[in-house]
Each structure stands twice: as C-alpha cells, then as structure tokens.
N, C-alpha and C positions, 0 to 999 in steps of 0.2 A: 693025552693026560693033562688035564689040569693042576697048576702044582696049588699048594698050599700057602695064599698068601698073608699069612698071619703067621705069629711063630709061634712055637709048640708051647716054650716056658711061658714068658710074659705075657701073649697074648698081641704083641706091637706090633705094627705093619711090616713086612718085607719090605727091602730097600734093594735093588740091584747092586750087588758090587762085582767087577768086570762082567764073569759068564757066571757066575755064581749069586742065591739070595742070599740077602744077610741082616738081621734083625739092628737097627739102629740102635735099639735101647740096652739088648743085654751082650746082641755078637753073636747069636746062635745060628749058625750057618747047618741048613737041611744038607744031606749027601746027594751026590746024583745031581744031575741037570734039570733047570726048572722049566724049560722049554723057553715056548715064546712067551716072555711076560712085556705088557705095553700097560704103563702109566698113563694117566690124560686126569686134566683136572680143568674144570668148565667153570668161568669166575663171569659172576652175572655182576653189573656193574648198575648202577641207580642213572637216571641222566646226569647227574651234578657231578657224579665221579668218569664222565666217560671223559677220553681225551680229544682232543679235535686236531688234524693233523692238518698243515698245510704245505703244498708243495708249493712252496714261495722264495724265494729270494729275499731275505729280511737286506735294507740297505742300510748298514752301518758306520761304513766310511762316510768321510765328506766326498761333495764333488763338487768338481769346479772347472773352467772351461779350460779345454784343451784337446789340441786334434790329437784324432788317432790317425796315427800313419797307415791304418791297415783298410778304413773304412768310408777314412775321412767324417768321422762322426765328432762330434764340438764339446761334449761332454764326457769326463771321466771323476773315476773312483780315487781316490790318493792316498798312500802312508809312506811313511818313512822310516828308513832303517839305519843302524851302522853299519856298516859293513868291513868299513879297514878302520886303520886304525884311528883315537877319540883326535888325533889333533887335524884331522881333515874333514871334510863337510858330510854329511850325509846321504846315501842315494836315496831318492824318489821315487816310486813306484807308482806304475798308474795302472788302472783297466777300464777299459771302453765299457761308457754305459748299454751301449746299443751292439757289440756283438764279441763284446768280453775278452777282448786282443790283450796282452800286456808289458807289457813294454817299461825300462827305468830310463832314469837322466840323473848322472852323476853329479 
C-alpha cells in the first residue's frame, strides 16, 4: 500500500515525524502506519556553484628548523601555548614536517 503523501486539509507535503506522517503546515497526522516512505531530493548544481574538495594538508603554522627526535627530520611545524601558570614561560609545541611526530620543549 502506498500511503498518501500529501495531506488531506491543506494539501502540504508529508513530513515524517518518528514512525508516523505529519503535515508541516497544519499538523494533520493520517491514522495507521504509512509504511516505508523514503525522501531523496537531487540538487543539480551549474559549474560555478560546484565545490572542489581537496585532500591536502593546508600548512598554516610557521616552520623552522628543528630535529625531530623521532625521524631525525630538520624541519618542523610550531605554536605556542600556556599551559601553567601566566608568570612562567610558555611551552612549545612542535610537529615533524616529514612524518608528523609531536613532541613540546618547556
């Protein structure tokens, strides 16, 4: 059985609410189970609206040289943090350009 997917008053699309339909606009909910109802909406896009994904690693930090203990690689990533408290130095955070180890220096 295919259920009714429009509603009886208004005339407005069915909306699933939990296992039941139910009309967005007025609230008129049919009796009985509406079976299996499956939504899908197909959105065609122009070239100038599509998006372009890239699996990249965008590089935002600075880097500057510094071995890593793990790779012995000469270049890393670096920022800085608080961590205790404001009247002591800050710690250092690094990561390896080349195999992404990370490692701080107080």
């Amino acid at each position: 059985m295919i259920a009714n997917l429009f509603c009886m008053k208004c005339g407005t699309m069915m909306l699933p609410s939990g296992d039941k339909l139910k009309c967005g606009s007025c609230g008129y909910s049919p009796r009985g189970k509406p079976g299996n109802v499956v939504l899908k909406e197909k959105i065609e896009l122009s070239k100038e609206q599509e998006i372009e994904i890239h699996d990249k690693k965008v590089e935002t930090l600075p880097k500057i040289k510094e071995d890593c203990p793990k790779c012995k690689g000469k270049f890393a990533y670096f920022w800085t943090l608080q961590t205790r408290s404001s009247d002591e130095p800050e710690t250092r955070f690094f990561e390896c350009v080349k195999c992404a180890h990370r490692w701080r220096a107080y």
